[in-house]
Structure formats: structure tokens, C-alpha cells
C-alpha positions in Angstrom: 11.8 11.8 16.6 10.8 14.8 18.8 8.9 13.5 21.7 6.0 15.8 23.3 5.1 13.7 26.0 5.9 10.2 27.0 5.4 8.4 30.3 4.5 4.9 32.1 3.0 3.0 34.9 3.2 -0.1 36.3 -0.1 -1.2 37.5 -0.4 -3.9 40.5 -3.3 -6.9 39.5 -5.2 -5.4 42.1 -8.7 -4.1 41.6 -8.1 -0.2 40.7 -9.9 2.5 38.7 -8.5 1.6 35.4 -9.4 -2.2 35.9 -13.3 -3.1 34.8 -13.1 -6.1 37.3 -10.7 -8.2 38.5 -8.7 -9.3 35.4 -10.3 -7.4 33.3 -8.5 -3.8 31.8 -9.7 -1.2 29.6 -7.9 1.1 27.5 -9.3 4.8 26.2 -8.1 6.7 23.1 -6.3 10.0 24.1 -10.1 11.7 22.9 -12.0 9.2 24.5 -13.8 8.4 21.5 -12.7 4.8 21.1 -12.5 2.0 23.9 -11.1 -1.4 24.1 -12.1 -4.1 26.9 -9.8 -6.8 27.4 -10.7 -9.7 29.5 -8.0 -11.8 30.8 -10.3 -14.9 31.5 -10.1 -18.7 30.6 -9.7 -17.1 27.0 -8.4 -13.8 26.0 -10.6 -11.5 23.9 -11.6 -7.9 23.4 -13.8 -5.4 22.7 -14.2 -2.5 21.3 -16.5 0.7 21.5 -16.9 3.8 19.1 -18.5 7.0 20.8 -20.2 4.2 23.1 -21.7 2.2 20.2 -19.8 -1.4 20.5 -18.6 -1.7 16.8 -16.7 -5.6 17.6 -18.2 -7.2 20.7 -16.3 -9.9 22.4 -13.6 -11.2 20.4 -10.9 -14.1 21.2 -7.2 -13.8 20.8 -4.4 -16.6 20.7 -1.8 -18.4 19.6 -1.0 -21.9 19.9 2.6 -23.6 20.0 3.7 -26.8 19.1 4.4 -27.9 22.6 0.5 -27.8 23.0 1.0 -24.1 24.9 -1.9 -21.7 24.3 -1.1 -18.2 24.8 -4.4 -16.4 25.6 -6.1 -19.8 28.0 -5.9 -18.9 31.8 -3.7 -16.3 31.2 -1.8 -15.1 34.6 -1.1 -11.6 34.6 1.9 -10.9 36.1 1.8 -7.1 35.2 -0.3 -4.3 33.2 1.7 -1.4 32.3 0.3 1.8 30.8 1.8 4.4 28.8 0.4 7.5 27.1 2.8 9.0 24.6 2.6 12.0 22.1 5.7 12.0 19.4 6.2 13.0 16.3 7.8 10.3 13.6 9.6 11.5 10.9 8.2 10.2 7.3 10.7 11.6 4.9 9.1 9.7 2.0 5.9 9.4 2.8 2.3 11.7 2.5 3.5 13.3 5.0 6.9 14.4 6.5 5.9 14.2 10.0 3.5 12.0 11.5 2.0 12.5 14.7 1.9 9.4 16.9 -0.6 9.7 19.7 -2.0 7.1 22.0 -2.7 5.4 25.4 -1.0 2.3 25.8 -1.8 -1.4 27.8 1.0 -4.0 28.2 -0.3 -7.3 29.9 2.5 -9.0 30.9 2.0 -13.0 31.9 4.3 -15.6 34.0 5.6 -17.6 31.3 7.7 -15.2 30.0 4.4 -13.5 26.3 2.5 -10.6 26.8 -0.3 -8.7 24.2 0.2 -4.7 24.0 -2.8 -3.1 23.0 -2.7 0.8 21.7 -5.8 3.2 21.3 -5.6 6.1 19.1 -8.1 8.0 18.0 -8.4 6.6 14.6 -8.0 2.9 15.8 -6.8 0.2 17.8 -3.9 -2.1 17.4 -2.6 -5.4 19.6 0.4 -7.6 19.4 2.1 -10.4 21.1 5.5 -10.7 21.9 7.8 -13.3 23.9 10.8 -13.3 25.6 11.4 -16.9 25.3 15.4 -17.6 24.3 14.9 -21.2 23.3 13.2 -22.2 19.6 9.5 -23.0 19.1 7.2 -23.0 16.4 3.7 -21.3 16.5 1.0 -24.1 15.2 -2.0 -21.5 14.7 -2.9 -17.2 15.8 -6.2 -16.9 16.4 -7.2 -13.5 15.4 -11.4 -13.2 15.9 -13.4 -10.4 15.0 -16.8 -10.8 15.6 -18.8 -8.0 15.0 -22.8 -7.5 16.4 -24.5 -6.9 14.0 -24.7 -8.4 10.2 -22.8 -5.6 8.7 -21.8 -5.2 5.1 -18.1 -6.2 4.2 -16.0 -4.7 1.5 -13.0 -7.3 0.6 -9.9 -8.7 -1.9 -11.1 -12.4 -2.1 -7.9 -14.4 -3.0 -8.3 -14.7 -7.0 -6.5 -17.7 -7.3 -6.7 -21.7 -6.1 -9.6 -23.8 -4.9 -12.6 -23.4 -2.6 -12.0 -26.7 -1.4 -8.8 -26.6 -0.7 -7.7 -23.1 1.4 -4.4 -23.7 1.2 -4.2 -23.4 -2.7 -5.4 -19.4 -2.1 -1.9 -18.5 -0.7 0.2 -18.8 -3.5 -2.1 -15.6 -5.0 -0.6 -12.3 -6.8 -2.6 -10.1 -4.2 -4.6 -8.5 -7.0 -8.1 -8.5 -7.0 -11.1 -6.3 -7.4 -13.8 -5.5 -4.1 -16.9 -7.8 -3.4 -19.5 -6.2 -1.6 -21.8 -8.2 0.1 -23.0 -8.8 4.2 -20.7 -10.6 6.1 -22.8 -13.9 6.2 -23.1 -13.5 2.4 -19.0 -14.2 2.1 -17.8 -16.8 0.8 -16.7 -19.5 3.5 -14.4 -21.4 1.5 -12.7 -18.0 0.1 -9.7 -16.2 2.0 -9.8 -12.6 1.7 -6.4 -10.9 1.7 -5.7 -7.6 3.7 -6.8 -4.6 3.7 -10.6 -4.8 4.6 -13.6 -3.2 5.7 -16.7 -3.1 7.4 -19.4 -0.7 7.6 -20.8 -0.8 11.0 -23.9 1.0 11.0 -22.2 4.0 9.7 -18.9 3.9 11.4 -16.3 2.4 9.2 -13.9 -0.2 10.8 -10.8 -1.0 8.3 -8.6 -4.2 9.5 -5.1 -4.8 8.4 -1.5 -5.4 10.0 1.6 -4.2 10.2 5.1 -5.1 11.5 4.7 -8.0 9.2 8.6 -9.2 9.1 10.0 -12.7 9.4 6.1 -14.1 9.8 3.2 -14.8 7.7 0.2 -12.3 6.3 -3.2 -12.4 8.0 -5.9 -13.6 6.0 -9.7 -13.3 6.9 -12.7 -15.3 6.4 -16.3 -15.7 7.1 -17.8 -18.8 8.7 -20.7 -19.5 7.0 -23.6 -17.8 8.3 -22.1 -15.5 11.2 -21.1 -12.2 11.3 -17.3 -12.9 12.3 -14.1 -12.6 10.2 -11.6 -15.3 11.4 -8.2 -15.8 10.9 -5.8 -18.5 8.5 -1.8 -18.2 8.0 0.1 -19.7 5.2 2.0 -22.7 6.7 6.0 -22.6 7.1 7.4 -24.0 3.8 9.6 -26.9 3.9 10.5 -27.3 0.4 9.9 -25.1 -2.6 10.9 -25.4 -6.3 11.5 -23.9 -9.0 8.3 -23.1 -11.1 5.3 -20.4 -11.7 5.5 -18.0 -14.4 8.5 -18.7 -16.8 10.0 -20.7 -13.8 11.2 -17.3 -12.3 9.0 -18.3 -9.1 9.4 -20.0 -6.1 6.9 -22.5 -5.5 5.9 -23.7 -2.2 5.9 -27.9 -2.6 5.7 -29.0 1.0 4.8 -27.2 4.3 4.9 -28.0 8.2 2.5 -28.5 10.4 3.0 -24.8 11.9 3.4 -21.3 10.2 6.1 -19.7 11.8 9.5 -21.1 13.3 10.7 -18.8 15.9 14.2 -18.5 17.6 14.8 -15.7 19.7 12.6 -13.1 22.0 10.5 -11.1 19.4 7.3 -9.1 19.0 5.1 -10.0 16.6 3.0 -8.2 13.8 0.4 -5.8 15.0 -3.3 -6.3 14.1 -4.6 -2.7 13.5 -8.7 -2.1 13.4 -9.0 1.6 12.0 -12.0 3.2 12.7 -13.8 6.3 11.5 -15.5 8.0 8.6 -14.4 7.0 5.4 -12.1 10.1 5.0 -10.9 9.2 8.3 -9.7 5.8 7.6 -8.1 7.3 4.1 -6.1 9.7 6.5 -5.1 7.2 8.4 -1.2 6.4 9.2 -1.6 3.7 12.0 0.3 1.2 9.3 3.7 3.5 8.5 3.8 4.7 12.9 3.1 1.0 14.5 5.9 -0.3 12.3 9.6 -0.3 13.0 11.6 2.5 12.7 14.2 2.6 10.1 17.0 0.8 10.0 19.3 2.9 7.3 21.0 5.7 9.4 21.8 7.3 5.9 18.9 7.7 3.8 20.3 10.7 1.8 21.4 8.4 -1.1 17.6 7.4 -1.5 16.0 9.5 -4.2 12.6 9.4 -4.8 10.5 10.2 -8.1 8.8 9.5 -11.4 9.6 6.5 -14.3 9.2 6.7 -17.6 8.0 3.2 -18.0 8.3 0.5 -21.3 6.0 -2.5 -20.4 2.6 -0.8 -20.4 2.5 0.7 -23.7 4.5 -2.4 -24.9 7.5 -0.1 -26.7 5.0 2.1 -28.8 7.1 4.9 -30.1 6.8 5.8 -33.6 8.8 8.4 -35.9 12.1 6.8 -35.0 14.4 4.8 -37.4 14.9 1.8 -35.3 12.6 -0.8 -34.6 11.4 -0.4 -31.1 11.8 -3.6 -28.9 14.3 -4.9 -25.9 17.4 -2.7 -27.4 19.6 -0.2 -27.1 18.0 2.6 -29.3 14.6 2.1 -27.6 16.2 2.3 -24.0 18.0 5.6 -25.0 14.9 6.6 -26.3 13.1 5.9 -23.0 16.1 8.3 -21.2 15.3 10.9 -23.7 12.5 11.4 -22.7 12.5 11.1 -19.5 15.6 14.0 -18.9 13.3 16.4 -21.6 10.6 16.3 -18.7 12.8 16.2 -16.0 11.5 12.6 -14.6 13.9 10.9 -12.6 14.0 7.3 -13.8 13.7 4.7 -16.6 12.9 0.9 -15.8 13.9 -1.4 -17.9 11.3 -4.3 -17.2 11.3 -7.9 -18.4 13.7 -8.6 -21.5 16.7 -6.6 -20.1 18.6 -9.9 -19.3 19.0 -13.4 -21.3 16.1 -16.0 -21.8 13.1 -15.6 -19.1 15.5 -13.7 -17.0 16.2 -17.2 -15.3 20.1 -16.1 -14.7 20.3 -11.8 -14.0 23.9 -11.5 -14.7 23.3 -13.0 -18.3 22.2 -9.8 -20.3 20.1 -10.2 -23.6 22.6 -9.2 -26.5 20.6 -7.0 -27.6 21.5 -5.0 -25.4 24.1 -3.2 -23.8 23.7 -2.4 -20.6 26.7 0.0 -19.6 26.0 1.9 -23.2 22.8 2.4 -21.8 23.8 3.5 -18.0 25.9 5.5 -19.3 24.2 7.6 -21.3 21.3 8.0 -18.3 24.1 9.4 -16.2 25.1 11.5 -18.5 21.2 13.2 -18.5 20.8 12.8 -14.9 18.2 9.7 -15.4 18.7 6.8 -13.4 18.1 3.0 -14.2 16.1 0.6 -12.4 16.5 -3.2 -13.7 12.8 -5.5 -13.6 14.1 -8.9 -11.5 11.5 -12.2 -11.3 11.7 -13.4 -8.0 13.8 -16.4 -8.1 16.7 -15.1 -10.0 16.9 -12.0 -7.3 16.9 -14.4 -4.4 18.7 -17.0 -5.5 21.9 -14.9 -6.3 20.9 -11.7 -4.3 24.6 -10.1 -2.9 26.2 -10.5 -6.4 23.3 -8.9 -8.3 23.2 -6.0 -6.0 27.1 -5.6 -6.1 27.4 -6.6 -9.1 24.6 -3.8 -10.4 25.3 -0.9 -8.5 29.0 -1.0 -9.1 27.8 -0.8 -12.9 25.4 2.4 -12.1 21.8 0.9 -11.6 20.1 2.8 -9.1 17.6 -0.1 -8.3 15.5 -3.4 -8.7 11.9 -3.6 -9.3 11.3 -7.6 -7.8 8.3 -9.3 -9.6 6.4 -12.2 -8.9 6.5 -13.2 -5.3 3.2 -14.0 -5.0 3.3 -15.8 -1.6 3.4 -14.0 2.1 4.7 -17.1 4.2 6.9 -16.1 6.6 9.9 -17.3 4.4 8.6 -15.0 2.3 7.9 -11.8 4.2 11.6 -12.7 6.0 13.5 -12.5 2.2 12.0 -9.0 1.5 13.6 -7.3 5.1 16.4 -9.3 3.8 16.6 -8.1 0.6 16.3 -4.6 1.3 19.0 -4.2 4.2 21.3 -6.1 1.5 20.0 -3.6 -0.9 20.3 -0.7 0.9 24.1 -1.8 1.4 24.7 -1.4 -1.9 22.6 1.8 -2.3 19.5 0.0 -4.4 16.1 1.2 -4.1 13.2 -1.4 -4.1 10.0 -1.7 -5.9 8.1 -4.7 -4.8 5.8 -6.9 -7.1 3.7 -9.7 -7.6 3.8 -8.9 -3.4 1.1 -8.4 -0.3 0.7 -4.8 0.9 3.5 -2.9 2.2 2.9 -3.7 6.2 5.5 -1.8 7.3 8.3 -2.4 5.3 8.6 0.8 4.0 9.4 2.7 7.2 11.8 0.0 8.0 13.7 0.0 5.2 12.7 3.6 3.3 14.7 1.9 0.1 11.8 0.2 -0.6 9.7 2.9 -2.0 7.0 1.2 -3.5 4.9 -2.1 -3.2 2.6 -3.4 -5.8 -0.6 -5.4 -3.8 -2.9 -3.6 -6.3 -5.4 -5.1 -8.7 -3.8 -1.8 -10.9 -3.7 -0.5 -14.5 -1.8 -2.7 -16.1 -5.2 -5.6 -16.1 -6.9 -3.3 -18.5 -4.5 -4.2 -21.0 -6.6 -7.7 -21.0 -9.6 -7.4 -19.2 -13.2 -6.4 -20.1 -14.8 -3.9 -17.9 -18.0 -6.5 -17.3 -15.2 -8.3 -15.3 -13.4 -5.8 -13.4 -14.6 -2.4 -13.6 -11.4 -0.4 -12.4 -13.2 3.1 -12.1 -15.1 1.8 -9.3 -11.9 0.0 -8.1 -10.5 3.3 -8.0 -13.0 5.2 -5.6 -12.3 1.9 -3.3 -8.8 1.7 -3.5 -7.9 4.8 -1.2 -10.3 3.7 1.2 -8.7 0.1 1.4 -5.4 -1.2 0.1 -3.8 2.4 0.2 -4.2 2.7 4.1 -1.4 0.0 4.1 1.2 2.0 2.3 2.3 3.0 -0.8 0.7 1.7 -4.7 2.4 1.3 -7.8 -0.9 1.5 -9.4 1.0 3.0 -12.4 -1.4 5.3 -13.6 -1.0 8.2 -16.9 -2.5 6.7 -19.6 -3.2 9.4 -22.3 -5.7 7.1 -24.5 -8.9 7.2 -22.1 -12.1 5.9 -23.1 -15.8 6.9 -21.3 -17.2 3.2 -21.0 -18.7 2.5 -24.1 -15.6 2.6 -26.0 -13.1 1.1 -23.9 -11.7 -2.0 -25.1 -8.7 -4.1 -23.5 -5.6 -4.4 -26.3 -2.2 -5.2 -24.8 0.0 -3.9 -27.5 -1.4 -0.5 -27.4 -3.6 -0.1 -24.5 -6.0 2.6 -23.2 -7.5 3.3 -19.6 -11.5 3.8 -19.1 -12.4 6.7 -17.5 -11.5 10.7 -18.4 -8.1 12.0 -18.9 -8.7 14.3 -16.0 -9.6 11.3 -13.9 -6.3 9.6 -14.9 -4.0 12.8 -14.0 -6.0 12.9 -10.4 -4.4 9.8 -9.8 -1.4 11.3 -9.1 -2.3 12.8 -5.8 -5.6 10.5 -5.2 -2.7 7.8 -5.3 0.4 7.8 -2.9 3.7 6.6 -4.6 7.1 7.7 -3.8 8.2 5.9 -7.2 5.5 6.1 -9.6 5.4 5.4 -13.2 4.5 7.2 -16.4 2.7 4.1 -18.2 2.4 5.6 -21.1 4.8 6.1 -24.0 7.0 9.1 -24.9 5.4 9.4 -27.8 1.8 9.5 -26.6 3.2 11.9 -23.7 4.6 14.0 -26.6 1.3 14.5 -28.2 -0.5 15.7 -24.9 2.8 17.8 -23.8 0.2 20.1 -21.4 -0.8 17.3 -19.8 3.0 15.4 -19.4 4.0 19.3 -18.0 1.5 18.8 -15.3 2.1 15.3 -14.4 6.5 16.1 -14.3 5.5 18.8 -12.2 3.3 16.7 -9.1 5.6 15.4 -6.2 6.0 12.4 -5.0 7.0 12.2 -1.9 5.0 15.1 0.4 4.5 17.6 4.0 1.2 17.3 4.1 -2.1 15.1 3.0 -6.1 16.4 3.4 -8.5 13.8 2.5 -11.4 16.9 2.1 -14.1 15.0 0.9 -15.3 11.0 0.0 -17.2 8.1 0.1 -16.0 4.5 -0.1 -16.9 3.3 -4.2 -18.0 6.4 -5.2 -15.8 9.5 -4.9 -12.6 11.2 -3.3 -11.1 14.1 -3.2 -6.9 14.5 -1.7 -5.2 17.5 -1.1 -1.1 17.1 -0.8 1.0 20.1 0.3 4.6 20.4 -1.0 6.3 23.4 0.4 4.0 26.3 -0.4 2.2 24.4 -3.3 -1.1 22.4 -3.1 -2.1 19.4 -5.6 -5.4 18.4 -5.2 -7.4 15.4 -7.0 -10.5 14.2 -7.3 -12.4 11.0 -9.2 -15.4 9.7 -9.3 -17.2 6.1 -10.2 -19.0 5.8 -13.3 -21.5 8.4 -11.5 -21.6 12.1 -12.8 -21.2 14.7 -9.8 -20.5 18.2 -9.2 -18.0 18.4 -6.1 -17.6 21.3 -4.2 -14.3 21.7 -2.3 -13.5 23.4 0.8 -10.2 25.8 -0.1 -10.3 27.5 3.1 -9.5 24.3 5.0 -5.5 24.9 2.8 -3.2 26.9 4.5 -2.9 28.4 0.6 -0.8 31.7 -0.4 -1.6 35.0 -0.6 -1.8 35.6 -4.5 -1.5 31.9 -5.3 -2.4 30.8 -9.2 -4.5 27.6 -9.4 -4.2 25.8 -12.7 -7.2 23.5 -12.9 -7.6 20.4 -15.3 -10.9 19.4 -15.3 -13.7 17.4 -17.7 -14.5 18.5 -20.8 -18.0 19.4 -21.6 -17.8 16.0 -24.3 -15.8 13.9 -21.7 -18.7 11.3 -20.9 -18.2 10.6 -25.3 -14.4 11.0 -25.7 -12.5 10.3 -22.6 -9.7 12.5 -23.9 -11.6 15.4 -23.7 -10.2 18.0 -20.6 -10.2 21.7 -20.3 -7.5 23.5 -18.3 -7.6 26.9 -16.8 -5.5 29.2 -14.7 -6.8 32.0 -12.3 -6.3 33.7 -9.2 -7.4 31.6 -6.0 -9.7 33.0 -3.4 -9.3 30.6 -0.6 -12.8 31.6 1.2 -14.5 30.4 -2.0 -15.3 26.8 -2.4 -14.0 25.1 -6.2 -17.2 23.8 -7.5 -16.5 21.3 -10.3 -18.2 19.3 -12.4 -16.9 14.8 -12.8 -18.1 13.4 -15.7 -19.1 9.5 -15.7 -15.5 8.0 -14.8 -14.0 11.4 -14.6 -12.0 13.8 -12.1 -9.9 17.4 -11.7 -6.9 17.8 -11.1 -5.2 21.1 -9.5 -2.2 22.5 -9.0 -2.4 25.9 -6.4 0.8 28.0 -6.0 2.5 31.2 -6.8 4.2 30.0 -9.8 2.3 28.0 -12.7 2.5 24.1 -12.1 5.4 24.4 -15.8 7.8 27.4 -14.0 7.7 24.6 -10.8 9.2 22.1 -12.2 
């Protein structure tokens, strides 16, 4: 980290010029643009202001311990300390390989031993408690208000799963859902929504989410009936889970405390982040990856990020073989084939790798053999990441990882989680430093948003969290229309960190003719819409859903999409709109990838080259719509000409539709 400027003050609790009144504080973004007031009276709370409009008026803050403690009532400031700091964080595989990390800090610091850090940047403002207590406690309830003034409208993830009546039956929930849209008194009171969210406030755009989020349990939100407040609800501390869920590879939670979190030591706790801006400004947002903890690998060389040729999806469907495809050998080293003819770094071999339901992950299906098949990916420089369900990782998680890596695997992807309780968020830090030990990459599943995780431990290079691709495979449009999902997506769970969406589909349907089939699937929307994905979409490990043979068919198209990074210097959101259209920019050395999608809404976009620091004599090669795309989703046209940066790229998105570009001196096939 190369720091700019960093410095701090310890302020007396006497009346000065940075205090509103007495106990009272406020705290300015390094622009100005965005204040916080925190008033320290018989209940903490806070405020905050956007270019002078208040965007959440007065809004408690707590939390509550089991000795009957409140932490926010008649809190005694023993001292505020302020820091501004400009740094630069690294982000080696991130959209970005240096982050800037710029604000003006406030620590309040109380008698008994907690304090709340607030930090204003100019894209948002964060807070956190932390403690310095050395004996145990538990924390009963966080109280985490924000009340907004004005009846705004609310774009959220209910929880898809459990009971109205009874709240805690939501938090054993997949984190995959699609966006309702309504005002905030219109939600649902009975219905947790999971994190990210946002609020349009008049025209400023307030996104809330956390991060930090280790060894404690996920925020949820909801609306009481009628107001115009979001309010906060943890998953309680389990006691005793068992076996169960999906093919019994789950851990179920069966009985739970009377408290969420167990605590033992002095710690901080997860930051609550309110992001606020322009749409495109919350999509360029980074407050998630720089407000969590910095790495804890001092070595990341080993970790090697990049694409997967992928089986699940497109359920084995190779043809023109003389095996029958399936959970075997042949098809595996069919799978690595292809992957080392297009130069993609990875093969996963999901569910079906190992014996039974995958109950025991040292028991290997005998159809297969495992070393055959690590072998020959060494031998084409592919590597091999193994699909675990949850239980089975945890329950025997050092002698799967040594066990694995000695043989060659290069990773894990973990599947079905599907809680967030602290136990929960405290196995996956766990699991990747033991991972990392053993030099294992980690794709999460089944799992809440990043939150941090994957600055702390860079293994883990991608999180599901994502109501993604692989629902069309069964789902009508009429109940989840995923090209809308799409245009929200950037704008929502992606500020949190990195998708496994697990875009590429090379059927594509306008939507008249989409139909969900699981055994050989399509995507709605335009094939130019699905290769935008690629840089609309940030994922250090992301899949090619498709099979080899479909990518075979369309090789112009499997060119482009070996090509695209995945891991980059620099992101540009240029253009968007939350639920209707975006447009990202992602710089690689000297070459630009830019995408662009639409909803089910036909538009021309113009886009602003000049704002691309773009080479003298640079080639752009442009996959766009075809002139029939709004009939045949397959349709595309691809060009390549000379790139005047002062003239704005005008193209044309059909219904469901997209460009994608690739901007450099070579052509996007002599870059690979």
C-alpha cells in the first residue's frame, strides 16, 4: 500500500468547530458532497446529507448484550478522534489493480471500553462498532435503522424461501432472487430482504450493504408496515445443526440461542456501508473490497486467476464423440480438450465427481479416475477444480485440501451453504486460510455476497449470491425475467464483489422463443448481449456454460470470449440506468473491453471513446446485434476498423440485446 497522506487528531469533548453541539459530531467527505451527523444522546443515531439534501434523516444505532448493556443508550464519550487519509490499496484480482482509498474519518470512543468509527467518502458512508473487551459476551440484537424522509422507491432481493409468519424460516435461503420494485411502505413486512439494496431518493441513489462480514452474522432489512424505514434482523447463533437439505450434503440449523453472535476477544465488527450517488456511481463503487481487511496470504503468486470450461449447465452435451457423455473419464478429457484448444485455464468437475450424493469427498465415483484425469490437464496446462456440497467440505476440511492438492487439484467450488449465521460466515475465513495453506482456490456457492472475503483471502475468487444463469434452465420468463435482472444486477449485488453469474450461452432466444429445458438449455436475450456479460460482469473465475461442442460451432464468438480478461487495471462504468441499460469499460494493459446490455427495451447507445485513454492506431473489433436479432437471438454481426477516439460508437441493442468490443493494437484472436 502506497500512502499519499495519512494523519490524526484527538479531539477533547469540548465544544469546538468540528462539534454541531455538545455531543454532537459531524463528519464531511474529502469533496464535501456528503455529510454525516452523529448525535451521541440518550440513543445514538445519524444522519446523513447529499449536496445538502438529507437523503436518511435521524437514524438509531445499537447493540444490545446479554448482560442487559446497550451500546448506543447514554453513551459517554470519552474521546473523538479524526483522521483523513489518502492511500492507494492494491487489488491484484480485482476490476481494478489499484484502488484509491480516500476519506475523512470519526472514531467515538466511550468509557466502557466500544466505540463506532464512521468514514465519509465521497461515494458513501460507512460505520462500525468495535470493543476492547477481553472477557466473553454474547450480542442479543444490532440495531441498524435507516429511516429515510421521504416515501422513496426501494429496489430489493426478498428472501425466496420460508414463511411470512415465521422470520426466522427466511435465513436458511440460497441468496438468489430476482428485484421487487415497489415504495418502501409497499414492502412486504413479514419478508427479509437480503443485501445488497437500494433506494432512489429523489434522484440520488443510496445503495446499503456491509462488509467486513467475518465470524458474525449477515444484515438483513425490512420494512415496518407502513413507514419509510428499513430495519435490521440477524440470524440467531446456532446451537445444534444436522445433517439435511439437499441430498443431505447441508447443514441445517435445528436449534438457536437467544443471541446472534458469541464473542471472545476485542474485535471490530462488520461495517454498514450506505453508497450514494448516480447509478453509475454506485456501479463504480469499491467501498466493499477497501473497508474490508487486508489480505492475509503474504504469497499470492500461486493464485491464478481465469476462465472454466464448465459441464453442469449444458448437462454434458457433446456430440460426435464415441463415448457416451456423462460423469467419466472420456467426457472429463473431453472438457480439458477443449479447454487447452482455447487457451482457458480451468475445467470443473461439478457434482458426480465423487461416490453417491458426494456425502464422503475422498470416496470417488468409479467411473472415474481422478489422477487419469489430473494428469492429463497437467499435461495441457489446464487445471482442475473439484464441485464440494457443503457438509462434506466442512466436516473433513484439512484432509480434503491435503489430500486434493497433493493429487494436483487446483481448487474447490463449495455448494450449498445457504445460511449467513455467524457460524457460518466464521467456516468460510476458515476454509480459505486452510485452503490457501494448501494452495486451493475457492469458489463459493449456495452463499451470501462476498462482504469482504475476497480481499482477505484473494484464494477465494468468486462468490455465487446471484439469482444467475443457471435458473433458466427451469424457469419461465413470466416468473423471473433475467434480462431485466441483468440491467439490475451491476447496480446491486455486484457492488458487493465478485458474481459467478456463469454467463456464454451460445443458444439465445429473443423472448418469444425462449423456453426453459435443463438438459439442453438456452439463455433469452441476443448473443451479443450474452458475450457483454463478460465485462458488464466482474469475475476473476468465470465459467464458459456452454458446451465445447456448441463453442465449436460459434468458434468467432469462443475466440472473443478466450480472449477477455478476467482480472483487470482499470473499470469505466460510461453510461446506465438501474433496470434498463449499462455500459463498462475494463482496461487491460493497453487494451480496452467494453460491454453493453439492455432490458427487453430496444436502444441506440452512444458511447463516449474519448473518455479511454485508447492507442494511437488501435483496431476495435465490435460484436454487435444483428439486424434479425429481436427474431433469432443468435443473430450478431462483427466488424473490425480503425478507432477514432474523438468519435462517439453509436450502436444499435436490440430487445434483450448488447455489444461487445474489444479496442487494441492487435485483433482480440492475435491477444490471446
Amino acid at each position: 500500500m502506497k500512502a499519499i497522506h495519512f494523519c490524526v487528531l484527538a479531539v477533547s469533548l469540548l465544544p469546538a468547530a468540528h462539534s454541531v453541539a455538545a455531543r454532537q459530531y459531524q463528519i464531511a467527505s474529502p469533496s464535501g458532497k456528503i455529510t454525516a451527523n452523529i448525535d451521541c444522546g440518550e440513543s445514538m443515531s445519524y444522519s446523513v446529507n447529499y449536496d445538502g439534501k438529507e437523503i436518511l434523516s435521524s437514524s438509531p444505532i445499537s447493540m444490545k448484550l446479554s448482560d442487559g448493556t446497550v451500546w448506543g443508550e447514554n453513551a459517554k464519550v470519552s474521546k473523538a478522534v479524526r483522521e483523513s487519509r489518502a492511500t492507494t490499496v492494491e487489488s491484484p484480482f480485482s476490476q481494478a489493480s489499484h484502488i484509491t482509498d480516500c476519506y475523512n474519518g470519526l472514531t467515538l470512543r466511550m468509557k466502557d471500553g466500544w466505540s463506532v468509527e464512521f468514514r465519509a467518502y465521497d461515494d458513501g458512508i460507512s460505520y462500525r462498532f468495535a470493543s476492547s473487551r477481553q472477557t466473553p459476551y454474547e450480542i442479543v440484537a444490532e440495531q441498524a435503522d435507516f429511516n429515510f424522509p421521504g416515501d422513496y422507491t426501494a429496489t430489493v432481493p426478498y428472501v425466496r424461501t420460508g414463511s411470512d409468519d415465521d422470520m426466522q424460516s427466511q435465513f436458511f435461503n440460497s441468496f438468489e432472487n430476482y428485484y421487487t420494485v415497489k415504495k418502501l411502505s409497499e414492502l412486504n413486512p413479514r419478508r427479509l430482504a437480503f443485501l445488497p439494496l437500494s433506494v432512489d431518493a429523489d434522484g440520488v441513489t443510496v445503495a446499503i450493504t456491509e462488509t467486513d462480514l467475518n465470524d458474525y452474522p449477515g444484515l438483513y432489512l425490512y420494512n415496518p408496515e407502513g413507514s419509510c424505514s428499513l430495519k435490521s434482523k440477524h440470524a440467531p447463533y446456532p446451537t445444534k445443526t444436522v445433517d439435511g437439505g439437499y441430498n443431505n450434503i447441508q447443514s441445517v440449523v435445528a436449534e438457536t440461542a437467544d443471541y446472534i453472535a458469541n464473542v471472545d476477544r476485542p474485535r471490530s465488527f462488520p461495517w454498514r456501508i450506505i453508497m450514494l450517488g448516480s447509478d453509475t456511481d454506485i456501479a463504480s463503487c469499491n467501498l466493499s473490497y477497501i473497508l474490508a481487511e487486508p489480505s492475509r496470504i503474504a504469497d499470492i503468486s500461486w493464485i491464478k486467476p481465469g476462465k472454466v470450461a464448465w459441464e453442469w449447465w449444458n448437462d454434458y452435451n457433446i456430440t460426435g464423440v464415441d463415448f457416451e457423455a456423462g460423469h467419466n473419464t472420456p467426457t472429463y478429457k473431453h472438457y480439458i480438450d477443449f479447454a487447452s484448444e482455447n487457451n482457458i485455464e480451468y475445467v470443473i468437475l461439478d457434482d458426480g465427481w465423487a461416490a453417491g450424493k458426494g456425502e464422503d469427498l475422498l470416496v470417488l465415483n468409479p467411473d472415474i479416475d481422478l489422477k487419469e484425469i489430473i494428469t492429463y490437464a497437467d499435461g495441457k496446462d489446464v487445471g482442475i477444480i473439484l464441485w464440494a456440497g457443503f457438509r462434506a467440505f466442512e466436516r473433513d476440511l484439512e484432509n480434503v485440501c491435503r489430500h486434493y492438492s497433493e493429487m494436483g487439484v487446483k481448487g474447490f467450488k463449495v455448494d450449498f451453504e445457504d445460511r449467513d449465521d455467524q457460524l457460518m460466515t466464521a467456516f468460510n475465513h476458515h476454509a480459505a486460510e486452510v485452503a490457501a495453506k494448501y494452495h486451493l482456490i475457492l469458489d463459493l456457492h449456495g452463499v451470501y455476497k462476498p462482504a469482504g472475503i475476497n480481499r482477505t483471502w484473494p484464494n477465494v475468487l468468486n462468490n455465487e449470491g446471484v439469482n444467475g444463469l443457471e435458473n433458466m434452465k427451469w424457469t419461465e420468463l413470466d416468473r423471473f425475467d433475467i434480462i431485466q435482472y441483468n440491467t439490475e444486477l451491476p447496480f446491486l449485488r455486484q457492488v458487493s464483489g465478485p458474481v459467478d453469474y456463469t454467463q456464454g450461452a451460445m443458444v439465445n432466444a429473443p423472448r418469444h422463443n425462449f423456453r426453459p429445458i435443463n438438459s439442453q438449455p438456452m439463455s433469452p436475450g441476443t448473443r451479443a448481449h450474452q458475450l457483454a456479460l463478460y465485462m458488464v460482469l466482474y469475475s476473476p473465475l468465470n465459467m464458459l456454460c456452454d458446451s465445447p461442442t456448441n463453442y465449436r460451432k460459434e468458434q468467432e464468438c469462443t475466440d472473443f470470449i478466450a480472449a477477455i480478461p478476467t482480472v483487470w487495471d482499470e473499470t469505466i462504468v460510461l453510461d446506465g440506468k438501474l433496470g434498463e441499460y449499462i455500459v463498462t469499460a475494463r482496461r487491460k494493459g493497453d487494451d480496452w473491453y467494453i460491454g453493453g446490455i439492455t432490458n427487453w427495451t430496444p436502444r441506440e447507445l452512444t458511447v463516449d471513446l474519448a473518455r479511454l485513454n485508447i492507442p494511437q492506431g488501435a483496431t476495435m473489433t465490435l460484436f454487435s446485434d444483428g439486424t434479425n436479432a429481436h427474431r433469432n437471438g443468435n443473430d450478431y454481426c462483427r466488424t473490425t476498423a480503425m478507432v477514432d477516439p474523438s468519435v462517439p460508437l453509436t450502436v444499435r441493442l436490440a430487445p434483450g440485446g448488447g455489444f461487445a468490443a474489444h479496442i487494441g493494437e492487435t485483433s482480440f484472436a492475435d491477444n490471446r
